[in-house]
C-alpha positions in Angstrom: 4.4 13.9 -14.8 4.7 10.1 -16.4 2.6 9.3 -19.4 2.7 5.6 -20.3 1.2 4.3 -23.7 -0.9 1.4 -23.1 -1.6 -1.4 -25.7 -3.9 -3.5 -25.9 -5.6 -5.9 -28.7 -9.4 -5.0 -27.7 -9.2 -1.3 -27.3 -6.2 0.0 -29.8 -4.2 2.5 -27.6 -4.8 4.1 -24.8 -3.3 6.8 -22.9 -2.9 6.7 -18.8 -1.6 9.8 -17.3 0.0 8.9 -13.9 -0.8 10.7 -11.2 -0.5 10.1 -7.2 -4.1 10.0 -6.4 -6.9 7.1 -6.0 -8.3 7.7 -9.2 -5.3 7.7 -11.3 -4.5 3.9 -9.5 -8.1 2.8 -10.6 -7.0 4.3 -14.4 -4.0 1.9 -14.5 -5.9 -0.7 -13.0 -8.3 -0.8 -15.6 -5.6 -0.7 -18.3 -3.9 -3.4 -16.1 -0.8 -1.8 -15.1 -1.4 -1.4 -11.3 1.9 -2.5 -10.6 3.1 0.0 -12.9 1.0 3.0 -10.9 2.3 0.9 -7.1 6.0 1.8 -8.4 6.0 4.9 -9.9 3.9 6.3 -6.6 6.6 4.5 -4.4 9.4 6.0 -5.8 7.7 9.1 -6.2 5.6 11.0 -4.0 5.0 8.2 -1.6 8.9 8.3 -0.5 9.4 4.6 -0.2 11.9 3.2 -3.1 13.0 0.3 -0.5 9.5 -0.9 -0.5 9.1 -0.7 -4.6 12.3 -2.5 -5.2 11.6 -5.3 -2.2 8.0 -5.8 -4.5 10.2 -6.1 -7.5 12.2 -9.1 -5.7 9.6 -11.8 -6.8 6.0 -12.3 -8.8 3.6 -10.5 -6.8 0.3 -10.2 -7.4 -1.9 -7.1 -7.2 -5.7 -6.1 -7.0 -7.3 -3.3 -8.1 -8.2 -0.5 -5.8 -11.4 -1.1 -3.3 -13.2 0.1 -0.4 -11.6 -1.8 2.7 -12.6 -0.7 6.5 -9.8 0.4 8.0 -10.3 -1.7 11.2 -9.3 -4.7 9.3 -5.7 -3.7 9.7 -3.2 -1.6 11.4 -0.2 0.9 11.0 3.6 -0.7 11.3 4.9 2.7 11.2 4.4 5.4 14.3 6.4 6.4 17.1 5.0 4.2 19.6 7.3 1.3 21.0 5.1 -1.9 19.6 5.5 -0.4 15.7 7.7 -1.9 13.4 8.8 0.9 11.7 9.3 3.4 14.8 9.4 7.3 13.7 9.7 10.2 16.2 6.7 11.3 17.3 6.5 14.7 16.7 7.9 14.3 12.9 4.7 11.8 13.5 2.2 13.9 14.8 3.2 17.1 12.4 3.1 15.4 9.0 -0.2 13.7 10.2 -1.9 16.8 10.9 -0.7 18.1 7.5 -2.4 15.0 5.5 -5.5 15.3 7.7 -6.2 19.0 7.3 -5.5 18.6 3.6 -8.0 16.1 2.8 -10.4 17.3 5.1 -10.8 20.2 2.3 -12.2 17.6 -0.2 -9.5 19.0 -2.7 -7.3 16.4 -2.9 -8.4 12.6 -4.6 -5.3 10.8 -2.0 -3.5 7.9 -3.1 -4.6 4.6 -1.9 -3.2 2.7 0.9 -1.2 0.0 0.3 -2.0 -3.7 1.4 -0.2 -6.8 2.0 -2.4 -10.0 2.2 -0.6 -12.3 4.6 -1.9 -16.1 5.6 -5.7 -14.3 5.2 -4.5 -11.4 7.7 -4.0 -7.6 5.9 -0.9 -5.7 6.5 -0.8 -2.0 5.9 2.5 -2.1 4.2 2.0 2.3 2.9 0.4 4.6 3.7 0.9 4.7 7.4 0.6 8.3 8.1 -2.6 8.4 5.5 -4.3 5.5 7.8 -3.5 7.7 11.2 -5.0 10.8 9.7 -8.1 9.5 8.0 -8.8 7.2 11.7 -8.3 10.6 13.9 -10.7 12.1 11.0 -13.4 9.7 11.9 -13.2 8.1 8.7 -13.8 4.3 8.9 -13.4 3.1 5.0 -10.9 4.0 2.5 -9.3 3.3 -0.7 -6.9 0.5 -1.1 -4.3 -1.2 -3.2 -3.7 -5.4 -1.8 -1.0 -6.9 -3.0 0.3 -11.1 -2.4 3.1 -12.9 -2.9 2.2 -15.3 -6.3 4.1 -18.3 -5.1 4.3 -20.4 -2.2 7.3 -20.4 -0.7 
């Protein structure tokens, strides 16, 4: 597990212990190194070093975690033909199950999803599998990270 030192002129030092869950992202967020807690996830336990290192391409900025609805976006990434990011479906279907019969325990504090703020539309950009299981869960708000591009291109 990561352990970043934090500076900061107001409060001294603090300590932020990285972890992959909702409330470690709010930690970093507070000690404003969100982008710091979006990589280290991504090429972590969220699996997805291609997305980190596209971020890293150009200023980006990033929000602190909220509450969104999740019917104010969609997945990219599923088996079905219209996705982006096609998977096979029972590789699908299997690791969904898994995430939603996890968190249905209340044991696990799950990492945000991950946002992209396009032209005032919202892009699920991670956390695919996360969005499928918490919709077939009946669950209709959760925890995300949004992120923009800082310049206009």
């Amino acid at each position: 597990m990561a352990v970043f030192l934090i500076h900061s002129l107001s409060k001294g030092r603090d300590i932020v212990e990285y972890k992959p869950t909702t409330s470690s992202a709010i930690e970093f967020a507070s000690a404003n190194r969100i982008e710091d807690w979006i990589h280290l996830f991504l090429c972590g336990e969220g699996n997805n070093i291609p997305f980190s290192e596209g971020l890293k391409l150009e200023p980006r900025n990033y929000y602190a975690p909220k509450m969104m609805l999740l019917n104010q976006f969609e997945r990219c990434c599923g088996p079905e033909e219209n996705m982006t990011f096609r998977v096979p479906e029972d590789n699908f279907i299997k690791r969904v199950g898994g995430i939603a019969e996890f968190y249905s325990t209340g044991d696990w504090d799950m990492p945000p999803l991950i946002i992209y703020l396009h032209e005032g539309a919202y892009v699920l950009s991670d956390g695919n599998h996360r969005f499928e299981a918490l919709t077939k869960l009946g669950i209709d708000s959760y925890w995300v990270i949004i992120w923009e591009t800082s310049q206009k291109a």
